[in-house]
N, C-alpha and C positions, 0 to 999 in steps of 0.2 A: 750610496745612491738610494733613493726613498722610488721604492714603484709602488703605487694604487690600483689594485687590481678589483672593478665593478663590477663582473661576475657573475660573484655571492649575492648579492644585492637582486641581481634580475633572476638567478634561479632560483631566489625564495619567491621572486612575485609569483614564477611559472610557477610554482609547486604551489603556492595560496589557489594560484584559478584555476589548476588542473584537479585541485581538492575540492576547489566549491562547486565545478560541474560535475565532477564525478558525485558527490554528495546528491545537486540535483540528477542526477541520472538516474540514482541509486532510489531516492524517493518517489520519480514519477515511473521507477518499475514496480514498486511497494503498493503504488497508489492501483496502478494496474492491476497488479493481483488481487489487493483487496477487491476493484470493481469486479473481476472474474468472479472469484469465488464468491461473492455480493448475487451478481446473476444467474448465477448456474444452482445457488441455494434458492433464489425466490422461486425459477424457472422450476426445480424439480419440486416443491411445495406445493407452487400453483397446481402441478398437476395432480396434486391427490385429492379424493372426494372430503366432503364436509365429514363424512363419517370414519373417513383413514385422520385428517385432522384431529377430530374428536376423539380418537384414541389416542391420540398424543397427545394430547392436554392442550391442544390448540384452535384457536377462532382465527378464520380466514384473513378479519382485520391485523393480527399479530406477524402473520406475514412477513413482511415490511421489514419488521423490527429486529425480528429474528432472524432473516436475513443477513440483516446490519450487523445484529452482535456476533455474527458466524465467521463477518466477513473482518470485522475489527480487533474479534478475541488474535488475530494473528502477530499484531500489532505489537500486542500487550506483551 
């Protein structure tokens, strides 16, 4: 007697898309944090004078930047 058992078949689909949102779940928590720590670096920067910047070897413009690479080095 030959039985087919389909199953296996539908618990790999659920295991493919309970992987691919856990994946997106996973990235737009990453993404989050990156934004956190993105704004909570501009925000404590902003607030130092030109002459607390300028001892750190920074211009107001740079900001931004350094922000960014503070919030993406986590990334890497």
């Amino acid at each position: 007697m030959a039985y087919y058992n389909d199953v296996a078949q539908r618990s790999d689909l659920v295991e493919r898309i309970l992987g691919t949102a856990a994946r997106m779940f996973e990235a737009a928590a990453d993404r989050r944090a990156q934004r956190r720590v993105y704004r909570t670096t501009l925000n404590e920067l902003s607030a130092l004078s030109n002459r607390e910047l300028a001892d750190l070897g920074l211009h107001r413009s740079e900001l931004k930047r350094v922000a960014w690479e503070s919030a993406h080095e986590l990334a890497a």
